[in-house]
ZADO-1210 file (C-alpha; in nm, 4 decimals, padded with zeros to 6 digits):
<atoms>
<atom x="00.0000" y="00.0000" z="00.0000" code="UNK" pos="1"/>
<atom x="00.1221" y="00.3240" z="-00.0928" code="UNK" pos="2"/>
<atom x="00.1843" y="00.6391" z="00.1402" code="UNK" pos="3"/>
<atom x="-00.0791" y="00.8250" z="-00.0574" code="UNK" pos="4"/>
<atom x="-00.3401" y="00.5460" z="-00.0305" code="UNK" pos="5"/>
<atom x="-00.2701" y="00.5480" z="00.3310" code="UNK" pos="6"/>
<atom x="-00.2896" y="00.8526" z="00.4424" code="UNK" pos="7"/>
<atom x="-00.5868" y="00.9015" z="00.2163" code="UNK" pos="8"/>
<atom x="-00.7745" y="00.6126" z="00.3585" code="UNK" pos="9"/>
<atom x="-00.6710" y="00.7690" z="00.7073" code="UNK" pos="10"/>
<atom x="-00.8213" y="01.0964" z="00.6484" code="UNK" pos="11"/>
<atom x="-01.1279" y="00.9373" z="00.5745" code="UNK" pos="12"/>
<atom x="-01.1581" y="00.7149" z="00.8298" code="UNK" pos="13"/>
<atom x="-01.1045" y="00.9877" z="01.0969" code="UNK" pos="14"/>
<atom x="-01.3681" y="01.1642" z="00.9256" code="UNK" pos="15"/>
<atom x="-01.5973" y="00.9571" z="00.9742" code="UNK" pos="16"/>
<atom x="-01.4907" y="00.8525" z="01.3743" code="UNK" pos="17"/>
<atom x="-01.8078" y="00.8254" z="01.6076" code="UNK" pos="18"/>
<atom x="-01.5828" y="00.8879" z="01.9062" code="UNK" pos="19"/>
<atom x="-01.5257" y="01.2711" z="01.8303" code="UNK" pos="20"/>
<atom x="-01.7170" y="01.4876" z="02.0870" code="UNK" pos="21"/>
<atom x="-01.8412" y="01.7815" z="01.8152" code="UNK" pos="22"/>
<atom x="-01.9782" y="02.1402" z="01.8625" code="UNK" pos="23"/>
<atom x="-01.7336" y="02.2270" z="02.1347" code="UNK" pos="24"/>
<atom x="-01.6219" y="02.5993" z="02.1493" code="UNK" pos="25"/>
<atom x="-01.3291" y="02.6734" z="02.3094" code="UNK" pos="26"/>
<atom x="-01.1486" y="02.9574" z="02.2057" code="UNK" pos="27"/>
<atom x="-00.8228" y="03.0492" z="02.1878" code="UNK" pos="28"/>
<atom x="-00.6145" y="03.1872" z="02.4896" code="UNK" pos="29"/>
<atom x="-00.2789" y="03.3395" z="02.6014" code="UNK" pos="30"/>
<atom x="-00.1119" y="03.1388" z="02.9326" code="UNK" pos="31"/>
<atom x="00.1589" y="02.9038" z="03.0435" code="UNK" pos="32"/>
<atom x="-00.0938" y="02.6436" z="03.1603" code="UNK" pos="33"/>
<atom x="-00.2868" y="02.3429" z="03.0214" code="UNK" pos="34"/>
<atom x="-00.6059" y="02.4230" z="02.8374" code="UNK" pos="35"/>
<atom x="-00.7265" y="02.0735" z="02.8112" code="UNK" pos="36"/>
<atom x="-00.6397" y="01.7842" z="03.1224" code="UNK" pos="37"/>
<atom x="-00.8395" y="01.4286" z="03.1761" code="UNK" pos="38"/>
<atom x="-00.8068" y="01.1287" z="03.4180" code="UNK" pos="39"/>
<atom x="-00.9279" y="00.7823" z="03.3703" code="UNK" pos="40"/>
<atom x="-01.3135" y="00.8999" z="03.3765" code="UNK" pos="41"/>
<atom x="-01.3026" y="01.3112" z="03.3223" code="UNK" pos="42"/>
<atom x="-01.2027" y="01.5825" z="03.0408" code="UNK" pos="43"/>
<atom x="-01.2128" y="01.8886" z="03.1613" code="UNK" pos="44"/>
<atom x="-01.0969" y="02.1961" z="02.9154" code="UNK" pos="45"/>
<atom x="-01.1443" y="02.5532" z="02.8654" code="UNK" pos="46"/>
<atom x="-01.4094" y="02.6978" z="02.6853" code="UNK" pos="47"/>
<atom x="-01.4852" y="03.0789" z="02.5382" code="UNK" pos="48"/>
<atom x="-01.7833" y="03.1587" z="02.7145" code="UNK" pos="49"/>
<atom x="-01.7534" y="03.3901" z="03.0542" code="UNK" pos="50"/>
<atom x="-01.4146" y="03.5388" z="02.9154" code="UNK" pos="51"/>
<atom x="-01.2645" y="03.1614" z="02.9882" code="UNK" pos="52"/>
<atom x="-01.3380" y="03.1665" z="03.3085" code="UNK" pos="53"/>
<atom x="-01.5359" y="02.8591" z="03.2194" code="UNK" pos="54"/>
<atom x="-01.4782" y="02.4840" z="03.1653" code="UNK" pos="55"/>
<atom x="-01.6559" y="02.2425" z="02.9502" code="UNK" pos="56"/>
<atom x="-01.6589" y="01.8698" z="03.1018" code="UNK" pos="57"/>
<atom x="-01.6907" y="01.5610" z="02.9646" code="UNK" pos="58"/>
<atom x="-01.7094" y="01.1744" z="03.0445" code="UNK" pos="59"/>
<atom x="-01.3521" y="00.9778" z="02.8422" code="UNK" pos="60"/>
<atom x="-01.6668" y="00.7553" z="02.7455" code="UNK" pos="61"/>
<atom x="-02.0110" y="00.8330" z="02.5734" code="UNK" pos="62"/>
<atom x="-02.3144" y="00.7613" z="02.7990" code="UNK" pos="63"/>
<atom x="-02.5876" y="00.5071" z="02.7844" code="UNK" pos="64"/>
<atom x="-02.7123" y="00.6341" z="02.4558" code="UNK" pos="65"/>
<atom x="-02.3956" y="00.6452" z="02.3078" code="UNK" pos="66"/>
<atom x="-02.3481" y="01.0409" z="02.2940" code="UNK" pos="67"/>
<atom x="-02.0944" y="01.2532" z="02.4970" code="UNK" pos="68"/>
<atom x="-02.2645" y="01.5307" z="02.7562" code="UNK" pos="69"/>
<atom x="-02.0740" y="01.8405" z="02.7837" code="UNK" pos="70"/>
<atom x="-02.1382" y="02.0079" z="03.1213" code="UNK" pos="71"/>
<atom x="-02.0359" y="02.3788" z="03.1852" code="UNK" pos="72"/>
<atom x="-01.8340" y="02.4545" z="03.5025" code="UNK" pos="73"/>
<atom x="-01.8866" y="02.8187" z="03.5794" code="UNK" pos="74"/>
<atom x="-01.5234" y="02.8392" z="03.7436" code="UNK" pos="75"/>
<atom x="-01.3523" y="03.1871" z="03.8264" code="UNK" pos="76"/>
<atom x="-01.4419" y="03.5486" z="03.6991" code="UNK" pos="77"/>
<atom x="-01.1219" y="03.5720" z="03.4888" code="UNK" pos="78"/>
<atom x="-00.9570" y="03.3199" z="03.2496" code="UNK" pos="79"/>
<atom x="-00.9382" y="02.9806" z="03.3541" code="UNK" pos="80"/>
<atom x="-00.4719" y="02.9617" z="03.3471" code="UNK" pos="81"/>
<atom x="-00.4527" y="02.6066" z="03.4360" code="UNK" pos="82"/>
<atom x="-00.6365" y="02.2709" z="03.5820" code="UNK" pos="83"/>
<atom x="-00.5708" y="01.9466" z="03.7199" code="UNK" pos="84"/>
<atom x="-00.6952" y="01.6448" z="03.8426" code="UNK" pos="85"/>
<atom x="-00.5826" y="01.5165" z="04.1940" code="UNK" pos="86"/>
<atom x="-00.4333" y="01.1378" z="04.1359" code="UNK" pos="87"/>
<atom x="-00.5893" y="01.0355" z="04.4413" code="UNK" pos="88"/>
<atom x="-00.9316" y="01.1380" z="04.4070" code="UNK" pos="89"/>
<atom x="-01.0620" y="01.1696" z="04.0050" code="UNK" pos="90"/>
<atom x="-01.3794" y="01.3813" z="04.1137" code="UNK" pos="91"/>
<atom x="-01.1553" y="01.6510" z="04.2236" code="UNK" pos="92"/>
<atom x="-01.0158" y="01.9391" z="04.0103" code="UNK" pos="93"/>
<atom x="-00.7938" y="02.1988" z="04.1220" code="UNK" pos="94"/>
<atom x="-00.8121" y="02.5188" z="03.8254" code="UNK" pos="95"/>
<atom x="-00.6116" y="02.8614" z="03.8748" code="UNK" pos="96"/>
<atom x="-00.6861" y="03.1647" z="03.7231" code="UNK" pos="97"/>
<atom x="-00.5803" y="03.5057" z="03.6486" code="UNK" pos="98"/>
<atom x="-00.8198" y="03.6245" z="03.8616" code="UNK" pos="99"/>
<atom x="-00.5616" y="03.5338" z="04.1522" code="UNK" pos="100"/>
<atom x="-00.7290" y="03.2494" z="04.3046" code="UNK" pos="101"/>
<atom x="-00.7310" y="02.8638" z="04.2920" code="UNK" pos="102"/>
<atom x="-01.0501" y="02.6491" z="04.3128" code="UNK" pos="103"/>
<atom x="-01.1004" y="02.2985" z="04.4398" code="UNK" pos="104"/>
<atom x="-01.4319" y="02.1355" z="04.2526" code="UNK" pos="105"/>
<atom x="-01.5833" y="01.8188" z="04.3608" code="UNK" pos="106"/>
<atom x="-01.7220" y="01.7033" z="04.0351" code="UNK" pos="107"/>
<atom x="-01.9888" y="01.4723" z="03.9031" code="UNK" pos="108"/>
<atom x="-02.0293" y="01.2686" z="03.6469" code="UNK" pos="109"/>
<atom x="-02.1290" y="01.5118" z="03.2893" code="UNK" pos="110"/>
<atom x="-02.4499" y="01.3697" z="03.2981" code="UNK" pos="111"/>
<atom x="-02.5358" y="01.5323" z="03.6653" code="UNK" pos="112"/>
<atom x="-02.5364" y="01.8883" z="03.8271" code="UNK" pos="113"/>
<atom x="-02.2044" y="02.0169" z="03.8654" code="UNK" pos="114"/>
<atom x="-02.1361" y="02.2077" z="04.1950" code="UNK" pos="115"/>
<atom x="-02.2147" y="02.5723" z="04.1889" code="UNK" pos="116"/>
<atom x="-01.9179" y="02.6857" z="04.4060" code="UNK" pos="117"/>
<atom x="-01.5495" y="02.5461" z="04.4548" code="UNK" pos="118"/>
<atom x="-01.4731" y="02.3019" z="04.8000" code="UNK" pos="119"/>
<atom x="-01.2114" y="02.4926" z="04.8258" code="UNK" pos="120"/>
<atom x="-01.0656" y="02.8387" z="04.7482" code="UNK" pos="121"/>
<atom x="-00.7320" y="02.9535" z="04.7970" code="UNK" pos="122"/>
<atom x="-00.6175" y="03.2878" z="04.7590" code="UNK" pos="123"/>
<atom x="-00.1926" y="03.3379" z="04.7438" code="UNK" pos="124"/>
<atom x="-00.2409" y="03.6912" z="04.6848" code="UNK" pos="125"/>
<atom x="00.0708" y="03.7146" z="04.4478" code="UNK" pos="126"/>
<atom x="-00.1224" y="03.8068" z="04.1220" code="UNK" pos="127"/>
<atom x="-00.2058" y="03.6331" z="03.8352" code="UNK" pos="128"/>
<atom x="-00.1748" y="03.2585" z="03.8434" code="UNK" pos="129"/>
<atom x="-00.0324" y="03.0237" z="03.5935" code="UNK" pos="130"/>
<atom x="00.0278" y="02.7060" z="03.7093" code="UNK" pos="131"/>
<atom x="-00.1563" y="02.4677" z="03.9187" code="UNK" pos="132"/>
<atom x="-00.0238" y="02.0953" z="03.9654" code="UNK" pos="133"/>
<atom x="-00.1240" y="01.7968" z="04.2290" code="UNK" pos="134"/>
<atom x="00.1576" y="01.6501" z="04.3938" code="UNK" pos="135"/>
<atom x="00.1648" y="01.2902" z="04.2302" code="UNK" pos="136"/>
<atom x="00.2506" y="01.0889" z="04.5895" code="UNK" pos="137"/>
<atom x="00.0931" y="01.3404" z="04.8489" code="UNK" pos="138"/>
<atom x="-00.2450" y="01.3656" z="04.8387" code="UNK" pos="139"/>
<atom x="-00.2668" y="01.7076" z="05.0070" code="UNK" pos="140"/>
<atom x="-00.0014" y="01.9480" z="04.8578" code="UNK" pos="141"/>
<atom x="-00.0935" y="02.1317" z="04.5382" code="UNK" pos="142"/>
<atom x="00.2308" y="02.3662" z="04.3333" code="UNK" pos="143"/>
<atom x="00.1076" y="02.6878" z="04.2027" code="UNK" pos="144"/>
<atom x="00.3018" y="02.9752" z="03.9983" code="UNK" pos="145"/>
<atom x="00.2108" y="03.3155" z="04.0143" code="UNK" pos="146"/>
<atom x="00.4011" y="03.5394" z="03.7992" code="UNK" pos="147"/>
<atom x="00.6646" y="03.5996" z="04.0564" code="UNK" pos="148"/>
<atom x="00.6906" y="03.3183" z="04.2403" code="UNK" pos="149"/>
<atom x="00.6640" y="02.9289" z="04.2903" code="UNK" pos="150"/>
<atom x="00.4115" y="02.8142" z="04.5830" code="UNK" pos="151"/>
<atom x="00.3509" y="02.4848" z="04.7540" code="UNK" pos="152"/>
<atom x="00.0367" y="02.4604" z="04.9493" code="UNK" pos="153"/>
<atom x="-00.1165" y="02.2078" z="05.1850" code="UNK" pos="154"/>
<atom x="-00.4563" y="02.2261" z="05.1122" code="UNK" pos="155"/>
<atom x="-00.5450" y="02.1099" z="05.4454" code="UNK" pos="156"/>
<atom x="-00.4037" y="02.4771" z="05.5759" code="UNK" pos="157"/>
<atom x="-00.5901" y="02.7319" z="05.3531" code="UNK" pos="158"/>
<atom x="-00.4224" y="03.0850" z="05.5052" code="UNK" pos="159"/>
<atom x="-00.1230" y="03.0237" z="05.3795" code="UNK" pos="160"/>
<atom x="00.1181" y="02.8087" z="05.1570" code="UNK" pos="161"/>
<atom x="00.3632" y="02.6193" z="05.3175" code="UNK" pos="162"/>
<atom x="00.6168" y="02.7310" z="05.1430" code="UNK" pos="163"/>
<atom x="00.7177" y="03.0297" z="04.8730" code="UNK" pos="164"/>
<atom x="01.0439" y="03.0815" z="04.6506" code="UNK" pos="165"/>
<atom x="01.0759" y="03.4346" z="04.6043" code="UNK" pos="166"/>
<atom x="01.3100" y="03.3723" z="04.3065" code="UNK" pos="167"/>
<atom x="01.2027" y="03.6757" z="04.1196" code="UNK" pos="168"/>
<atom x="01.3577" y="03.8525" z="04.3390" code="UNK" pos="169"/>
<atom x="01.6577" y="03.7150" z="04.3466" code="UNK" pos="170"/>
<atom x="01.7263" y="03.7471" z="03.9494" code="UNK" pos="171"/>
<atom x="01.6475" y="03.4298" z="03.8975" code="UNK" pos="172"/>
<atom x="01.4062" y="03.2773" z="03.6176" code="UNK" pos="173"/>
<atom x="01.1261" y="03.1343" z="03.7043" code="UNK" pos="174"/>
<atom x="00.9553" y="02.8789" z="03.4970" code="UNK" pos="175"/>
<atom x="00.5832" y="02.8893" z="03.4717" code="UNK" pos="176"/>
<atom x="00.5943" y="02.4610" z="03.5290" code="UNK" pos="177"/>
<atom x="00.6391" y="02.2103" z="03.7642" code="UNK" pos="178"/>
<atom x="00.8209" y="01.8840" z="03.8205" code="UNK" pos="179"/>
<atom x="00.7622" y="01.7126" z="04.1505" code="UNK" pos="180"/>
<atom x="01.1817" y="01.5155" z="04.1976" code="UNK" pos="181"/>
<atom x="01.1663" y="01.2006" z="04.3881" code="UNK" pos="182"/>
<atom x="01.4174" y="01.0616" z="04.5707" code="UNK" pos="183"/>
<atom x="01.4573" y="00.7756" z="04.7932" code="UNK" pos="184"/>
<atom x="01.6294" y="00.9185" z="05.0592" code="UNK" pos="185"/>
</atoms>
């Protein structure tokens, strides 16, 4: 089989793919974070509606009658920077935004009510936030990035983070993502 005949016979095939969720807005949008994160049962991903400051979500698999719901999370008043899903608990979503807060949502399955307000809202205070990211063997500490500086937060404490690297301040560069080092020591 030739390249040509391939690739043609791919194109069409994907065209014609009954697992594609269609219809789905979402805009186009300037930040460091992830605009689209899922877990074994949940999508969650920005959409263009409320300025992004609102997610779409949908089920990884079609329901009952074979169609994909898309619920709407109304989820900060300012663009939605970044999301993710704790590893420890796939109902729960922690999204940032530049509207200098972080939100914890207990979510349903699409085909439910979503939750009108957040479990959980932190405010770091440091301006607008980039980066929000579950730490992958502690079920309680969340990373966030604000513009200036790096954060780690124990959920558990909501005044303040646990710890803050300052390393704008120091000349340093910060980078607007996270990696979580283990070590066995």
């Amino acid at each position: 089989q030739s390249l040509l005949s391939h690739t043609c016979h791919t194109a069409s095939s994907l065209h014609h793919h009954s697992g594609w969720i269609n219809n789905v807005r979402t805009g186009s949008f300037s930040c460091q974070g992830n605009h689209i994160k899922a877990n074994s049962k949940l999508v969650a991903f920005n959409t263009e509606q409320a300025g992004g400051g609102m997610l779409g979500l949908s089920s990884v698999k079609p329901g009952s009658d074979g169609q994909w719901t898309v619920a709407q999370i109304s989820c900060h008043s300012d663009l939605v920077t970044d999301m993710d899903f704790s590893p420890f608990d796939e109902h729960l979503l922690a999204t940032c935004s530049a509207d200098e807060m972080v939100k914890l949502w207990r979510l349903c399955d699409p085909e439910q009510e979503q939750p009108g307000s957040p479990e959980l809202t932190l405010r770091p205070g440091r301006g607008r936030l980039e980066v929000v990211h579950f730490h992958p063997t502690s079920s309680g500490l969340l990373a966030i990035s604000t513009a200036k500086s790096p954060l780690i937060w124990d959920i558990s404490c909501q005044d303040a983070p646990l710890a803050g690297i300052y390393s704008w301040q120091h000349g340093l560069h910060v980078s607007h993502s996270f990696v979580f080092v283990y070590s066995s020591n």
